[in-house]
C-alpha positions in Angstrom: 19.8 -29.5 26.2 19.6 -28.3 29.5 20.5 -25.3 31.5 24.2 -24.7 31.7 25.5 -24.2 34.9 27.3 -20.8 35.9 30.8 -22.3 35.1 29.8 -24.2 32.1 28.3 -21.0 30.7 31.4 -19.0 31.4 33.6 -21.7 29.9 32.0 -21.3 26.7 31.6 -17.5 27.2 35.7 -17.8 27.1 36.0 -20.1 24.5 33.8 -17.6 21.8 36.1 -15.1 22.9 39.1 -16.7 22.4 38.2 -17.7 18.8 37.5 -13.7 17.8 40.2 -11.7 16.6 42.1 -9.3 18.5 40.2 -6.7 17.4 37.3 -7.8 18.2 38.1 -8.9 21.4 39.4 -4.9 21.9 35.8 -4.1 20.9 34.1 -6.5 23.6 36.7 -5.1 26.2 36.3 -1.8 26.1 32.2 -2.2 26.6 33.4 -4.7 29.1 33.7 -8.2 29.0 31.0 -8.8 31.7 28.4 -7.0 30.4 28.9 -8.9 27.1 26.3 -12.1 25.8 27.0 -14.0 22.8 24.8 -16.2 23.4 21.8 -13.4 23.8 18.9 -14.2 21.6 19.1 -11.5 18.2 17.1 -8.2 17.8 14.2 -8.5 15.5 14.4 -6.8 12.1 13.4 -2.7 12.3 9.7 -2.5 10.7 9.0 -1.6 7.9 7.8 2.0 8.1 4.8 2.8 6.2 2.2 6.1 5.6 -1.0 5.8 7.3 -2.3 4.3 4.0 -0.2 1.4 4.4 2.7 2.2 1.8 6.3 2.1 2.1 8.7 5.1 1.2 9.2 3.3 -2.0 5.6 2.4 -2.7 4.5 6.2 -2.7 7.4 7.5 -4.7 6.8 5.2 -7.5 3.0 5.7 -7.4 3.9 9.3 -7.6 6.2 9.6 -10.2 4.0 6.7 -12.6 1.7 9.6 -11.9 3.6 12.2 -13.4 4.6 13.3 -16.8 8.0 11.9 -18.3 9.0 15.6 -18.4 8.6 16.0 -14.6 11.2 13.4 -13.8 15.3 14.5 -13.5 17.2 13.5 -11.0 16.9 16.9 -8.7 12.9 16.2 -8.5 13.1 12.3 -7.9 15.2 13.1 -5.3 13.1 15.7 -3.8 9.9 13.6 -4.4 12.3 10.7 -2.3 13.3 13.0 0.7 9.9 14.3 0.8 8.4 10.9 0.8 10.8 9.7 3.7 10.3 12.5 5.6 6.6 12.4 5.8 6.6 8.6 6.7 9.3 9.3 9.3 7.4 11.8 10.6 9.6 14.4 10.7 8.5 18.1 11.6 10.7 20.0 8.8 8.9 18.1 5.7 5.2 17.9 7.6 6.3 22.2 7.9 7.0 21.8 3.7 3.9 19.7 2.9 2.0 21.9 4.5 3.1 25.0 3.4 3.0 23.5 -0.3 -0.7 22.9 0.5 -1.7 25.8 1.6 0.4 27.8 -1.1 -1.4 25.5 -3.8 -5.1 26.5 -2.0 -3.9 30.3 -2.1 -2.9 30.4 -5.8 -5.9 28.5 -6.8 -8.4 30.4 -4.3 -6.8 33.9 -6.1 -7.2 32.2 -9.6 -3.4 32.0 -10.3 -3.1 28.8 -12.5 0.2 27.2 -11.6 2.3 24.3 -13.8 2.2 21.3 -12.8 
């Protein structure tokens, strides 16, 4: 199929729009009905984030917690070990500022001898 021309492509701009609801019509009219496509090609899919070793959020968090002792595991620390785990793949600065507090604080108790649970 060819190259519509400038009225054939509005003709059938028109005609999608007249087959939407009204309320979807409201929604294309208040971003403004020129500006709108609905024939533009779709967005590819967001990535898949993953740590520099290649895992996904969901990847780490199960490795960690098959790591772990049954006892470890309740719902408050699954969750923690989960928002810890997206944060540090997001990149975000406040759970890099908790990782790395948690590491030094781990390298301070064990460079004083305090044995620690866990």
């Amino acid at each position: 199929m060819g190259a519509l021309t400038p009225e054939e492509a509005e003709k059938r701009k028109r005609a999608v729009f007249d087959s939407m609801s009204p309320r979807r019509q409201k929604h294309i009219l208040a971003r403004g009905y020129e500006k709108w496509d609905p024939f533009e090609e779709p967005k590819d899919p967001i990535d898949i984030r993953k740590d520099p070793s290649r895992r996904t959020t969901h990847q780490l968090v199960n490795e960690f917690l098959q790591s772990r002792s049954s006892e470890a595991k309740n719902n408050a620390y699954n969750r923690g070990v989960l928002e810890m785990a997206l944060g540090i793949v997001n990149g975000e600065d406040r759970f890099r500022g908790m990782y790395e507090f948690a590491c030094w604080h781990r390298d301070l108790l064990k460079k004083e001898g305090i044995e620690t649970k866990g």
